[in-house]
N, C-alpha and C positions, 0 to 999 in steps of 0.2 A: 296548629298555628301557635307559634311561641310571643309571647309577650311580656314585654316591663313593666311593674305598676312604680309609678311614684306619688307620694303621700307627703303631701306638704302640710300640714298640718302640723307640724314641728316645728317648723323654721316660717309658718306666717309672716310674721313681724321681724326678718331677716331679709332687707333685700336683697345685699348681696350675694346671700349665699341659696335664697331662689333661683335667682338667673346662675348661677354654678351649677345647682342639681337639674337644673331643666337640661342646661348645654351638652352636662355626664350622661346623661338619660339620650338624648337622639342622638349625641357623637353615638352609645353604644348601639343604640340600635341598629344605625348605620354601618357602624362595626362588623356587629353580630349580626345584620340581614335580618334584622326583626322585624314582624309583620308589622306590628300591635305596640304603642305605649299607652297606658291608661294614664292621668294626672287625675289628681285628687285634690284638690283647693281647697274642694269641703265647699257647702256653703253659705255660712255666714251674712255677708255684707253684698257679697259678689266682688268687693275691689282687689282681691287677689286673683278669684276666675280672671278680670280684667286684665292684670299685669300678664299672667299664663297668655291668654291672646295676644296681647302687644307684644309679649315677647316670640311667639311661634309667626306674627305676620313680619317682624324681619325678611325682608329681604334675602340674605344670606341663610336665614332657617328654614322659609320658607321652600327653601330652594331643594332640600332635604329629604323633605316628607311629601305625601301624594294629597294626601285632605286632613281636616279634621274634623269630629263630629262631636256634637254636644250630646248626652246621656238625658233622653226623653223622659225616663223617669225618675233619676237624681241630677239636679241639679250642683251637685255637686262636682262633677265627673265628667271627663272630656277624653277623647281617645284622638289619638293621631295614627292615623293609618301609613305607611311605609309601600312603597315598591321600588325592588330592587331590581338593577337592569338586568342582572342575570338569574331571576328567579321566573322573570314574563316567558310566558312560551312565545319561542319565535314562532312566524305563520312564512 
């Protein structure tokens, strides 16, 4: 199963250029039929994990991806899971 990490951790205190690496990150995914993106917030405060949610519960992003799950034992760490229409077996 092929997957993307992004690590925000560089660009925290960037807003705009968070919501840019998120958008590059699931347009590719979607691109490239990736299963798997991991996000890294880190975490801190939690008010960046925050922003990561608000920005994946869009509407239009939303639309995108299949779930997302939070990382039970780093709180830092959140994965969004992908399915793509021509990777499902048909029945």
């Amino acid at each position: 199963m092929a997957k993307l990490v992004l690590d925000l951790h560089d660009i925290f205190n960037k807003g705009d250029q968070i919501e840019k690496a998120l958008r590059e990150v699931i347009d590719e995914a979607v691109a490239k039929k990736i299963d798997l993106v991991e996000i890294i917030p880190g975490k801190g405060s939690g008010q960046l994990k925050k922003k990561v949610l608000r920005f994946l519960d869009q509407k239009e992003i939303k639309a995108l991806y299949h779930r997302v799950d939070k990382d039970s034992k780093n709180f830092g760490r959140l994965f969004v899971h992908f399915q793509h229409k021509d990777k499902r077996k048909k029945r």
